[in-house]
N, C-alpha and C positions, 0 to 999 in steps of 0.2 A: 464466538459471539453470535447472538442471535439474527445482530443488521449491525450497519456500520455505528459505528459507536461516534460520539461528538468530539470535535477538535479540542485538545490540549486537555484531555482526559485519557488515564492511561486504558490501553489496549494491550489484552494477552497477544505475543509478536514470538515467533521463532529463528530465532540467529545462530549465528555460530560463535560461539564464542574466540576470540582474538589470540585469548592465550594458548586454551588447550584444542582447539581445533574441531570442537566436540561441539553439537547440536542442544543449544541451551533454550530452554522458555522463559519468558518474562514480562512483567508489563509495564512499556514503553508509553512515553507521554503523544498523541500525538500531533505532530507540527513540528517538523525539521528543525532543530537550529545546528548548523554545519559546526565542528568542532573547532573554527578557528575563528568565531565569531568572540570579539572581544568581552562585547555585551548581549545581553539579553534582544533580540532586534526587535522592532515593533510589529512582523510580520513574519512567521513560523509557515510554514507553504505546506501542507497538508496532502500534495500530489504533486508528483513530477509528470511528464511526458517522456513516455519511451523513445520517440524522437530523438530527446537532445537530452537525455538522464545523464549520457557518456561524457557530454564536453560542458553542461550548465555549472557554472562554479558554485552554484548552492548544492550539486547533487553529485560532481563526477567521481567526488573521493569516496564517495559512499559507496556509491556504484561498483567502484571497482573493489575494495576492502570489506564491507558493512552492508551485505543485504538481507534482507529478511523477509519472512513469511508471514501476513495476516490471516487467523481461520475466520471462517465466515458460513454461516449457514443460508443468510442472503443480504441484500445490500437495496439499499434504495437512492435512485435516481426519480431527482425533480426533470420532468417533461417544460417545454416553454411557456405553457399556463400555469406553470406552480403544481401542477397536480404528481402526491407522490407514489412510484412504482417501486415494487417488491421485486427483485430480482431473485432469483435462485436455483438451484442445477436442477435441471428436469427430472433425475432420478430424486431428491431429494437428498442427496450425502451433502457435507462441508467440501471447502474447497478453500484453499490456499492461495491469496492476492500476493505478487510481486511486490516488494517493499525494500528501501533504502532504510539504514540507521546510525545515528552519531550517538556519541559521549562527547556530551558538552558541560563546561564548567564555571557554573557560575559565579563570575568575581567578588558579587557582592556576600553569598553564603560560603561561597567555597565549595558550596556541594556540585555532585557531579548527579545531572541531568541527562538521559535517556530519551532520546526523541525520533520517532519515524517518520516518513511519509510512504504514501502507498503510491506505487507506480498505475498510469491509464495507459491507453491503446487507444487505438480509432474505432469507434463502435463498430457492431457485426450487424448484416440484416436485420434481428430483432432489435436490436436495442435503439439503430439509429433511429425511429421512427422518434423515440424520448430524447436523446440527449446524443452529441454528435462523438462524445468520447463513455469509452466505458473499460473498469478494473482490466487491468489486466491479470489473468485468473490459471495458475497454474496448472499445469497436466501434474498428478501426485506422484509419477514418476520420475520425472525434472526437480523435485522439492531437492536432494542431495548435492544437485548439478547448482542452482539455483543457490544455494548459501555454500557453497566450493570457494575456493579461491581463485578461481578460472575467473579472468581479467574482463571481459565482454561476452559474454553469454546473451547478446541482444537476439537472438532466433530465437530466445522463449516468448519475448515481450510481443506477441498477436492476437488477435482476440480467440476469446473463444468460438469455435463453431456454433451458430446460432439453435441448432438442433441441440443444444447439449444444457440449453437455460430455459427456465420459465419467467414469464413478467404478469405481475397480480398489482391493478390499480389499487390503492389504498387509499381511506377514507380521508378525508382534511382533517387535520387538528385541530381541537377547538380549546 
């Protein structure tokens, strides 16, 4: 994906899949709804906090069963004047965000609904200057470790080293 895509539109997302254990692609709605949610809820959370991802009852079962990789080429954060930044890796390659994902079922169609949320961190040197939390952004070596079945793998969820990202002011929309 070029930058972050808009909520409750689906996003290409890499999981593992449940059955066969095997690294699957697909495009996931996004805006969490945990899979024991009866209904549709009025509020779908779009990022969890690496903080509390482990024990928050919207995100723990994911966390530990259902996680997933968002690709990203860069990503934009609103600073405290609304003004928006282009984030993205100083070399210029993609990079794989930390991500939760359910199969949820909705009563009224019966169909079965696909949803993520992307995991944050506490911003790094650069980014805090814009915005106090940012992506948390995988090392491509950890991506196996990261959709494993390993229970808490919380030691990925840090920021990136701020040497390792660029940030480009971008223009307002009009």
């Amino acid at each position: 994906m070029d930058q972050q895509g808009r909520p409750n539109e689906p996003q290409l997302v890499y999981r593992r899949d449940p059955e066969t254990g095997q690294p699957v692609e697909g495009h996931l709605r996004w805006g969490l709804i945990p899979h024991c949610c009866g209904k549709r809820p009025d509020f779908a959370p779009i990022h969890g906090r690496a903080e509390t991802v482990a024990v928050n009852e919207w995100f723990s079962d994911a966390y530990r069963r259902r996680r997933c990789i968002v690709p990203m080429n860069s990503f934009f954060q609103k600073d405290d004047g609304g003004k928006r930044h282009a984030i993205s890796r100083r070399d210029g390659q993609p990079f794989g965000v930390a991500g939760i994902w359910e199969n949820w079922r909705d009563s009224t169609t019966s169909q079965w609904v696909r949803t993520f949320a992307v995991i944050t961190v506490p911003a790094n040197a650069l980014i805090a200057p814009i915005h106090e939390r940012m992506l948390a952004i995988l090392p491509s070596d950890q991506f196996p470790r990261w959709l494993s079945d390993e229970a808490d793998p919380r030691d990925l969820l840090v920021p990136l080293p701020a040497d390792q990202l660029a940030v480009s002011p971008q223009r307002s929309r009009r």
